[in-house]
N, C-alpha and C positions, 0 to 999 in steps of 0.2 A: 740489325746487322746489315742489310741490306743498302740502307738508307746511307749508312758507315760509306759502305764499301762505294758507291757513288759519289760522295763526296769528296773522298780523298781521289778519288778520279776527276773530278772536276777539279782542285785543285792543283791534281799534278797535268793539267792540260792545260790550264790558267799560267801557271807557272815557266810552260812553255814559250807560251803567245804575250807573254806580259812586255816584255822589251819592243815586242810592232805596238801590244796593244795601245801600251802606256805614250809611246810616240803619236799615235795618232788621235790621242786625247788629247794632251796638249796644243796639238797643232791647231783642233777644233774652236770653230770660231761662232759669235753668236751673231746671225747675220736678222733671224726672223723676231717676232713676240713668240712662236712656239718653240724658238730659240730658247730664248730668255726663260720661259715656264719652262724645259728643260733644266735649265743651267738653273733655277731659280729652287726646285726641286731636290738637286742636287745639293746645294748646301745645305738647306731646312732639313734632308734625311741626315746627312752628316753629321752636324750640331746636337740630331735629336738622339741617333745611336750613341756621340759621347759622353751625352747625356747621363744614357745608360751605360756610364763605364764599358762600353764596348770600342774595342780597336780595330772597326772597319778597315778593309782594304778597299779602297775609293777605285781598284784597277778592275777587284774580281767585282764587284757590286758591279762597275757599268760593263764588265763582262756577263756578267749575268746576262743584265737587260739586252745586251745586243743578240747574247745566243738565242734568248725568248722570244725576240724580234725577228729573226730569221728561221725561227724552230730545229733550232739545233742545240737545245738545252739538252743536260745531259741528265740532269733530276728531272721526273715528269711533275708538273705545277701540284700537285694533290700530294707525291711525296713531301716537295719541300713544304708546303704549311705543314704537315705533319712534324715534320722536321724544328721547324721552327716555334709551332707552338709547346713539341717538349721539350725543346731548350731555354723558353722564357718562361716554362714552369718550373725548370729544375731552379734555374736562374734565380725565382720570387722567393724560390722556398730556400735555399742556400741564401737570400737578405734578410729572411725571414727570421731562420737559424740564429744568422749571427744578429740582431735584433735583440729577437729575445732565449737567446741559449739558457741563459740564466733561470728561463720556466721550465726549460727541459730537464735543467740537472737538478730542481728541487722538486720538480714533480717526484721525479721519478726517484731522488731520496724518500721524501716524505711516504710513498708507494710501498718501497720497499721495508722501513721501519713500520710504516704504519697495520701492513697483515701479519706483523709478530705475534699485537696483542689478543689479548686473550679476548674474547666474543667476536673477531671480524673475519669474515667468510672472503672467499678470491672466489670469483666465477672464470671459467675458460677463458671470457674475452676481457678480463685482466680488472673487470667492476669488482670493486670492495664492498661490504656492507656491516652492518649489526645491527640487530633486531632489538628496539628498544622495546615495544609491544608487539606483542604478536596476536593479531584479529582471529574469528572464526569466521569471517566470512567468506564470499565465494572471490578467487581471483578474476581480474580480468584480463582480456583475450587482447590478441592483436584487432585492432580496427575500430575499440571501445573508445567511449570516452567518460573520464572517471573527475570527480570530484576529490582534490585535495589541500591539504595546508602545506604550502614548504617554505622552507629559508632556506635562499643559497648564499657561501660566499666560498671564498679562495684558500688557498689551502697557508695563507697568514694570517687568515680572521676575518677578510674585509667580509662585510655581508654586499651584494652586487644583488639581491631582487627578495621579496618576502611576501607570500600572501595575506600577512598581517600585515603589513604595510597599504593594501589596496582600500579603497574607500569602504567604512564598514566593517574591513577587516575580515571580508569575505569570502569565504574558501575558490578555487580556480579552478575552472574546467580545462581540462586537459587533454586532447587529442592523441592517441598513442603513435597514430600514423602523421602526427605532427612536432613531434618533441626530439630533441636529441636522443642518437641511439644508446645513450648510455640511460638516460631517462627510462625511455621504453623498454629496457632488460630492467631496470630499476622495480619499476612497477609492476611488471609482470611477473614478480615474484610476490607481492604482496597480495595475501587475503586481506579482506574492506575488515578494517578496524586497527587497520595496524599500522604501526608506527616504525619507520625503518632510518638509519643515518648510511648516506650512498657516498662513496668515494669515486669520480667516477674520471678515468685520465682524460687528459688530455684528447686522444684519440679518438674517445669514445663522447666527446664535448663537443666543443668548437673548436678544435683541430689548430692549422696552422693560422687562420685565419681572424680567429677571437672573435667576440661578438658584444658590441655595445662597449662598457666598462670591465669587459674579459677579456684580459690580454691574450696571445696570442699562445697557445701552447699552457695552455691553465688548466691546473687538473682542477675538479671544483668539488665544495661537498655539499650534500642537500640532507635535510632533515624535512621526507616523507610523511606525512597521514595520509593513509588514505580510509576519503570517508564513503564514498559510494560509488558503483557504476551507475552512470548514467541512466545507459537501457536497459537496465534490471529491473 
């Protein structure tokens, strides 16, 4: 709010001064090379922000810079990054969205049919599951690292990683304080012998980001064995 409330004050002061300022930029001539490396600067940011679909004001920008040159800005410099880095996050995520919307609205179909059926459980933070076997052995903790079989893929079928697939065909050690957080609530529900099928959202995956051949906003399912704790 704060941050708000300063900007639209620097805007309405900009807005003031824009008719001297804008005159006395034009008039501005390049007499030096640190001339030139200004003036040369100036365009390469321009080109770059329209880059980014952004509609720089080329007046308040070297308003900026002159107020920060004579220390009369009216954001302190630590505000505005702050400022700026959450508006080119909201920015990624709002390209992101529209990108891949399409994961979002079938995640969250698939989610919501999918904990009708009959054997699959919803935990608090929105993980599905079904116990295909259920182990007697001991579960393990946060910090372990466990030995298991899984196949992942997508919630249209693709398989995206399998530890039968590994050379060997070789069960996979798995760090708990290394796996996604939908993983690590996964397993720490399972006693060692058990076999579990994890629905696990997007959220609780790789988020907005995707990872490798997982698109962006992909809920995923795993089909779990787990065969031991490591340091058991």
């Amino acid at each position: 709010m704060k941050i708000k409330g300063l900007i639209l004050l620097t805007v309405a002061a900009a807005m003031i001064a824009t008719s001297c300022t804008q005159s006395g930029i034009k008039s501005a001539k390049v007499k030096t090379s640190e001339d030139s490396v200004a003036y040369a600067l100036g365009i390469v940011n321009y080109s770059y922000y329209q880059k980014d679909s952004l509609d720089i004001n080329p007046v308040l920008f070297a308003k900026g810079m002159i107020d920060a040159k004579n220390k009369k800005n009216t954001i302190e410099e630590n505000a505005a990054n702050a400022f700026l880095m959450k508006f080119y996050t909201n920015k990624q995520k709002e390209k992101m969205q529209k990108m891949y919307g399409k994961n979002i609205a079938a995640s969250e179909k698939f989610l919501a049919e999918n904990k009708k059926r009959e054997g699959v459980k919803e935990t608090e933070s929105g993980l599905q599951y079904e116990v295909e076997k259920m182990g007697n052995g001991p579960k393990p903790s946060a910090g372990q690292t466990v030995k298991i079989h899984y196949t992942g893929t997508t919630i249209d079928g693709k398989k995206f990683d399998s530890s039968y697939d590994h050379p060997g065909a070789a069960p996979a050690d798995m760090d708990l304080n290394r796996v996604i957080p939908g993983m690590k609530e996964a397993l720490l529900l399972m006693p060692v012998g058990s076999k579990f099928k994890f629905y696990i959202p997007y959220e609780l995956a790789y988020g907005e980001r995707g990872g490798g051949p997982i698109e962006p906003y992909s809920t995923l399912i795993f089909e779990v064995e787990l065969i031991s704790i490591n340091n058991k």
